[in-house]
Structures are given as structure tokens and as C-alpha cells.
MARGUBA-484068 format. One record per residue (C-alpha): x, y, z. Coordinates in steps of 0.02 Angstrom, whole numbers, plus 50000, padded with zeros to 5 digits. Layout:
! MARGUBA-484068
XYZ
...
***
This chain:
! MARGUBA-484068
500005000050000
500645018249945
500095031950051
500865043649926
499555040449789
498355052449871
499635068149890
499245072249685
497315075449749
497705080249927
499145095049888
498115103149743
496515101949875
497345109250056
498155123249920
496335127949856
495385129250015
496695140850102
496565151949934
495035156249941
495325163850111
496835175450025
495715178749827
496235196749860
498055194549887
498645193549725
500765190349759
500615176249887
499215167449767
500595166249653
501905159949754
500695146649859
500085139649695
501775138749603
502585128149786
500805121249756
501205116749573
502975109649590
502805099449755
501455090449671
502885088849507
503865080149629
502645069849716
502185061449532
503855059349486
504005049749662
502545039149612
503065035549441
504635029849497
503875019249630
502755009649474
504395008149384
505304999249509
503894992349625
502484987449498
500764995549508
500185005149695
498815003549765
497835013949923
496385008950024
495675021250110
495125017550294
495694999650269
494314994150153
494624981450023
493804982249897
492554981349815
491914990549965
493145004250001
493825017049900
495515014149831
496675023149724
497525015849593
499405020149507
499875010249350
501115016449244
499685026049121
498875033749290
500775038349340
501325043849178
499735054649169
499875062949330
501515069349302
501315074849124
499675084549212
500955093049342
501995097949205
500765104049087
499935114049244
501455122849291
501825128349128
499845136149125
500055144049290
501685150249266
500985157049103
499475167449181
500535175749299
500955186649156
499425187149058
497995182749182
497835200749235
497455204949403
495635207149395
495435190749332
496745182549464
495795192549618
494295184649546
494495164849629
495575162749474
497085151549568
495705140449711
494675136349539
496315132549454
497005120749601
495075112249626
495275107849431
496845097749458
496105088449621
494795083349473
495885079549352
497175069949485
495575061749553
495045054849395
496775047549330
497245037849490
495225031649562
495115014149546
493245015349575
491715021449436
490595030049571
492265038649620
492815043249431
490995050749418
491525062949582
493065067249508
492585073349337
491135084349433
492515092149537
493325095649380
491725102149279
491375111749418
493135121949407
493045123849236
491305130749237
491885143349333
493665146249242
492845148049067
491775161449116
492975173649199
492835191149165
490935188849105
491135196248942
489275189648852
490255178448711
490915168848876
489065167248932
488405159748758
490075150248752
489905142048941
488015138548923
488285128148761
489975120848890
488775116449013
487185110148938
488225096548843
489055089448997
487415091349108
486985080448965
488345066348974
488325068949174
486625062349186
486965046449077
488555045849174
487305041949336
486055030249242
487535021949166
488225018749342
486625014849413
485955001049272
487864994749303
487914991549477
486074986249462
486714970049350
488284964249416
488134974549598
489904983249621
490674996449549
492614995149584
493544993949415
494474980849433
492964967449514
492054975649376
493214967649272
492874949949341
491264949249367
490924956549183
492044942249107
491164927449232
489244934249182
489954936148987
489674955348889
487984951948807
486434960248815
485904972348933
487944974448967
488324978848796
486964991148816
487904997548958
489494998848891
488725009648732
488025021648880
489665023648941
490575025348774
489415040748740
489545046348901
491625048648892
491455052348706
490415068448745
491685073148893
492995067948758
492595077248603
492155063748513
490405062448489
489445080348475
491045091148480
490075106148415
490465114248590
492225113648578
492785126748456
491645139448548
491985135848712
493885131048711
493925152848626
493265160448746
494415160048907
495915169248925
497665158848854
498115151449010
496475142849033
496235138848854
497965129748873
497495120149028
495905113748947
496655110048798
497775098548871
496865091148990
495055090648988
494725081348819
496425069648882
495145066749064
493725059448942
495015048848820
495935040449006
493955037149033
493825028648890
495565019948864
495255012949070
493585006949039
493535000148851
495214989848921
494934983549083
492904983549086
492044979348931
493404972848824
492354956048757
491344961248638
492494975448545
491614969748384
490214980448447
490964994648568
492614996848462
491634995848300
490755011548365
492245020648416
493055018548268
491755025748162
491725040248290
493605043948295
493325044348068
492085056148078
492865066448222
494575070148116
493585071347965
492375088248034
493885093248143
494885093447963
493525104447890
493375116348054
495385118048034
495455121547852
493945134647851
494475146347987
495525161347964
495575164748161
496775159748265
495795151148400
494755140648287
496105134448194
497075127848348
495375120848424
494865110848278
496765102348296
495935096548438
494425090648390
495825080248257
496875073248398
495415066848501
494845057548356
496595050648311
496845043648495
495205034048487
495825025948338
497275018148433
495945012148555
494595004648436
496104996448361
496654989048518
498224979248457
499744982248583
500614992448435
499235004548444
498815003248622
500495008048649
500395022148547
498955028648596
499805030148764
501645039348668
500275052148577
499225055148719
500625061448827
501335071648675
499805080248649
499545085448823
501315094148810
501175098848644
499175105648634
499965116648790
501375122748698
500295130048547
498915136248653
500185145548759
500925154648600
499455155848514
498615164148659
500495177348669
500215179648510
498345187148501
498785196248670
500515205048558
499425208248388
497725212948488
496775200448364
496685184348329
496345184848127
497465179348016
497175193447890
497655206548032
499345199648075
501065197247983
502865198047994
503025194548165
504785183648125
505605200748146
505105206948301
504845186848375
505795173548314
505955164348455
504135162448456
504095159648301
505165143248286
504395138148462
502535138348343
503605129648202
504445115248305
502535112048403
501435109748214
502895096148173
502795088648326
500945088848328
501165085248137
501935070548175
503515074048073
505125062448151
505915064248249
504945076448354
503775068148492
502385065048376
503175054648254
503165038448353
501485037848427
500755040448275
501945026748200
501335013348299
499515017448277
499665017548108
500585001048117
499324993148212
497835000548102
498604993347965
498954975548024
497374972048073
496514978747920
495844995647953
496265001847780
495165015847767
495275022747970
497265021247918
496905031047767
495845045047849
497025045647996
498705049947907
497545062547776
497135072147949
499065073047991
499145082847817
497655093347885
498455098048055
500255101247966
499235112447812
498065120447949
499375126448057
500715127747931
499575141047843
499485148348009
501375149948045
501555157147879
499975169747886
500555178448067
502555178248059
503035179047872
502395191147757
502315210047772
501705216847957
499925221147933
499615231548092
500465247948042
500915259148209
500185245248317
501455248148497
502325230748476
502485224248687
504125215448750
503835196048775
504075192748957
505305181449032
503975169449092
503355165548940
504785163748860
505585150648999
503815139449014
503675140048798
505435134848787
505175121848930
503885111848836
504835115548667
506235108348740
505005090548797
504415088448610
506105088848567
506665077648735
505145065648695
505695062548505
507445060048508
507405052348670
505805041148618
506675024748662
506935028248832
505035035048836
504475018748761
505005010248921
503795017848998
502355020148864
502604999248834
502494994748992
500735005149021
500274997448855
500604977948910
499474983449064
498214990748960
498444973748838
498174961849011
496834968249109
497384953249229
498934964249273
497834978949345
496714965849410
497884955049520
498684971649599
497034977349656
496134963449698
497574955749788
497274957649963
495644952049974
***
């Protein structure tokens, strides 16, 4: 038992309670959240360690074995998502220190912040449905409140779309959990798991798990992803970042954990579904990216894309694409953070975010510049940034089991994303400078040191991809063996 696997929840919680008792002091906000931020970095890395060299933890809380008590659960995907959360969070918070604006930050920006990574935490490392559910509220909840700070009325169209569509997929989240637990009477993941397999997926069960799989592919993106370009808009760059990184990547973990430990029998029905999902998903997200000429649609339609190219590696379910699915999920947490951030620097340095307003910007930024180049090839998947091999093996493992046309329609939405934001690069830093005695501001230091941070993973996570593998693989051979997560948690009983 590892007491440590409830610190990622705990820290983030204890730091968002006493915040709200200090909204109005902007300075020590920013210092409590960033000690916040990295003792939590160092916690994970702690953990992950711990799963390298110890196998997968496990936590009861109170004692309780399950399937009765709550326990929290580290295998190396929950441990490799935790700390890729901690990093991607303290680039976003170190990021909105200089952009926020202190209106916005006086304003319960940093308790809503830290309340969204006890969700997010929650919902990686639970080991329990009923306790996944709680989680993702917590984490709704935050962002509810996030998306529509400073009240400006496109925030108040954008968030009532936001919240209407996960009211939605919350309430079949309950019935789902209800009609479960009414048919095989738990609701601990890994018993789940057993008792599923002993009573056979068929019937009312598969019935079930198509509840579910619309339940995490609204949360995802991936089914009725109207709301994302809107809403994703509408909040200021730091938050914008922080969702795009990690909300959609909450819904896919959903997904991944319970199409691969829960109802894995009858994939010729639940994967079947995905897949035709995940086609359709890159397919509108290709149009959305191709027939924008703003800035923030452009980037949240490569979204929409890389949600529907991670389900593929799911519905596909070999290990090659199981494993990649877990190499490109990490990227794009890192690298949807990385173009969010400078996306978001640049509308706040041009005061717009259409293309036709903006140009030349090499000159007076280069560094950002080649920071926006080197994140569209990673995200691109163009070797040997940290793209390249995820998509590799998912493409591998489309293609040897026969999915000819999801291969196709995958790799003609990596030309998308590289066209889409190619044609961005080009539009706002070559060209001649469009915005004629516009006052040009200086890019501050902390921008420059987080961007370059999470340049400087892509290009870690590429050329160093075989050491990464290590990692990615052995998540992937869990996620290929349900029996693995299974004996660790069921164990002590």
C-alpha cells in the first residue's frame, strides 16, 4: 500500500481551500500555487518511479478492500498521466502570471485552478466508477467557473453551450452507473472487470457499455464536439491551454480505462462504434481547421483532430496501437499546451486573433516563432519530434489488422493539422506586418522560459523516444492484460 498516491489530489486540495481565504492577495496566490504546482511535480515523479521499480500502487482508504472501500490506483498510464498533468499545469500557471491580469486573478482565478487539478488527479488515479463520476464533477465544476471569467457575454453563450452538453453526458454518466451496479452489483474497476468476464458482455451489458462510450465520448470530444471550438475561445490563454491539454485527455483516460479493463469482450460492437466516431471526428475537425482564418479556431479544431486520432489507437486495440495511443496522448498534452500558450501570446502581442490582421512577426519574435514551428511538426507528426512515434505505431497497428480506410483517413488528417497550422505559421510571422503603428509589447521572461520548457520536451520526447517507450510499453502491456491491473488490486482480498 502507497500512502503517497493520494498527495496528487490532497496537495492541489489543502492549496485551494486556504486560497480562497487570501482571493484578494494577489503576490502570495502566486507563490502558494507555484510551491503548490511543483511539490505536486515532485510527488508524481516519486510515484512514477515507485510503478517503475515496484509494479503498480495501490491505496485503500480507511482499510477497506475492495470492492467496498475506495482505493486509488497508480499504474504506469495513471503515473505517467499525473506527472505529464503537473507539468503541463505549471507551465499554464506560470503562464497566467503574466497574462491573467489581476482582475481576473483577484477573481477565485488560482482556488478554481487548484480544485481543477484535484479533478483531474482524482480521475487518473480512482480505481472506482462512482469515484471517477466525483472526480470529473470536481473538475466540471472548476472549469465552469474558469471559462467564464471576466463575464464578457461571448463567455456566457460560450459556457452555456459548455455546460448544457456535459449536464447532458453527466446524467447518463449516473444512469450508466446505476443500470451497472444494478446487473453485476459493484462498481470498483477492477471486480468490475471479473465479474463482467464470469456473467459474459451480452445484452443488457453491451447496452451499458454503449452508455458509457457516449458518456466519455461527449466529455471527450468525440461524439457532439460542436461545443468545443466555441467554448475552448473564449477564456483567456492560460485557461484555454489548461483545457486544451487536459480536459478532452480526462474523457480519452475514461475511455482507454474502461474500454480495456471493463468491457473489452465484445469490441466487435463497442470498438466498432468508436472507430467510426474517431473517422468522423478528424474528418469535421479537418474541415473546422481548414475553414477558419482565426487563430483560435484553427488551433481548436487540431483538437477536435487529435481526440479523434487517439480513439483510433483504442478501437484498434492491438498492443502496437495501444501503445501508441499512450506515446501520443502524453505528446499532445505537452504539445496542445505549447501552441495554446503561444497562440494565446500571440493574440495578446497583435490585439487580434485573425489571420488577415497579423504578419511579419519573424522580425520582432523569432523565438516564438520557431517555438510555433517546432510544436505543428511535433503535433504534425514529422520524426523525429515527439509526435512521430505515437503516431507510427498506431498506424502500424491500424494497418495490420486491416483498418485500411481509418489508416487512410488518419494519416490525411496529419496533412490537415500540418496544412492548417502551417498556413497559420506562415499567415502571422512571414509576410509584410499588417498592423501599421500598432505599439509592439516586449515578451516577458515567463513566457519565454515555460514556451521553451515544453519546446524543449517535444524535442526531449522524440529523440529520446526509446527511453520513453520504456515507459509508454509497459502502460501498454497493462492496458493489453487487464489481469495485470486486476491482480494488483484485487490482491489483498
Amino acid at each position: 500500500m502507497n500512502n503517497l498516491l493520494v498527495l496528487p489530489l490532497l496537495i492541489p486540495l489543502c492549496t485551494a481551500v486556504f486560497l480562497l481565504f487570501i482571493h484578494k492577495q494577489i503576490a502570495w496566490q502566486r507563490w502558494i500555487s507555484a510551491i503548490s504546482i511543483l511539490l505536486n511535480l515532485i510527488v508524481s515523479s516519486v510515484i512514477l518511479y515507485q510503478v517503475k521499480t515496484d509494479g503498480i500502487q495501490t491505496l485503500y482508504m480507511g482499510g477497506w478492500l475492495p470492492p467496498y472501500g475506495i482505493v486509488f490506483v497508480a499504474d504506469m498510464l495513471a503515473a505517467l498521466l499525473i506527472l505529464t498533468t503537473s507539468i503541463v499545469g505549471a507551465a499554464c500557471l506560470f503562464f497566467a502570471f503574466g497574462t491573467m491580469g489581476k482582475e481576473r486573478e483577484s477573481h477565485y482565478f488560482y482556488p478554481f485552478f487548484q480544485f481543477l487539478l484535484v479533478g483531474v488527479m482524482g480521475s487518473f488515479l480512482t480505481g472506482d466508477l462512482f469515484n471517477l463520476f466525483v472526480c470529473f464533477e470536481v473538475m466540471l465544476i472548476s472549469s465552469y467557473a474558469l471559462i467564464v471569467l471576466g463575464g464578457t457575454k461571448r463567455q456566457l453563450r460560450e459556457t452555456l453551450k459548455y455546460i448544457l452538453i456535459n449536464i447532458l453526458s453527466s446524467t447518463l454518466f449516473v444512469a450508466a452507473v446505476a443500470y451497472l451496479y444494478g446487473v453485476v452489483g459493484t462498481l470498483n474497476m477492477a471486480d468490475l472487470s471479473v465479474r463482467i468476464a464470469q456473467a459474459g458482455q451480452d445484452g443488457v451489458l453491451n447496452v451499458i457499455a454503449i452508455m458509457f462510450l457516449i458518456v466519455f465520448s461527449l466529455k471527450a470530444g468525440l461524439f457532439l464536439f460542436f461545443w468545443l471550438p466555441g467554448s475552448y475561445s473564449v477564456p483567456p490563454a492560460a485557461i484555454s491551454a489548461l483545457f486544451a491539454a487536459l480536459l478532452t485527455k480526462v474523457g480519452l483516460y475514461a475511455l482507454i480505462r474502461m474500454f480495456t479493463l471493463i468491457f473489452y469482450h465484445e469490441p466487435a460492437v463497442t470498438h466498432s462504434w468508436m472507430a467510426w466516431m474517431a473517422a468522423a471526428t478528424m474528418i469535421f475537425g479537418a474541415f473546422g481547421a481548414i475553414a477558419y482564418s482565426d487563430i483560435w479556431r484553427i488551433l481548436n479544431y487540431n483538437v477536435v483532430i487529435s481526440v479523434g486520432f487517439i480513439a483510433v489507437g483504442l478501437s484498434v486495440g492491438t498492443e502496437d496501437a495501444l501503445n501508441g495511443t499512450v506515446f501520443y496522448l502524453l505528446h499532445d498534452m505537452a504539445a496542445k499546451a505549447l501552441l495554446f500558450i503561444v497562440g494565446g501570446m500571440l493574440v495578446y502581442l497583435a490585439g487580434t486573433s485573425r489571420l488577415t490582421e497579423m504578419g511579419g512577426l519573424i522580425k520582432r519574435y523569432p523565438l516564438m516563432g520557431w517555438m510555433f514551428f517546432i510544436a505543428t511538426l511535433a503535433i504534425a507528426g514529422i520524426p523525429p519530434l515527439s509526435g512521430f512515434t505515437g503516431k507510427l505505431l498506431i498506424i502500424r497497428g491500424s494497418l495490420q489488422e486491416g483498418y485500411y480506410l481509418l489508416t487512410a483517413i488518419s494519416l490525411a488528417s496529419s496533412f490537415i493539422v500540418l496544412y492548417s497550422l502551417i498556413k497559420l505559421f506562415m499567415a502571422v510571422f512571414w509576410g509584410e506586418e499588417m498592423k501599421n503603428g500598432h505599439t509592439w509589447p516586449k515578451i516577458n521572461k515567463g513566457f519565454t522560459i515555460t514556451a521553451g520548457s515544453l519546446c524543449l520536451l517535444l524535442i526531449g520526447m522524440g529523440f529520446g523516444s526509446e527511453w520513453v517507450y520504456r515507459f509508454v510499453s509497459e502502460a501498454g502491456n497493462t492496458l493489453s492484460s487487464p489481469a495485470t491491473y486486476i491482480d494488483a488490486v484485487l490482491r489483498s482480498r
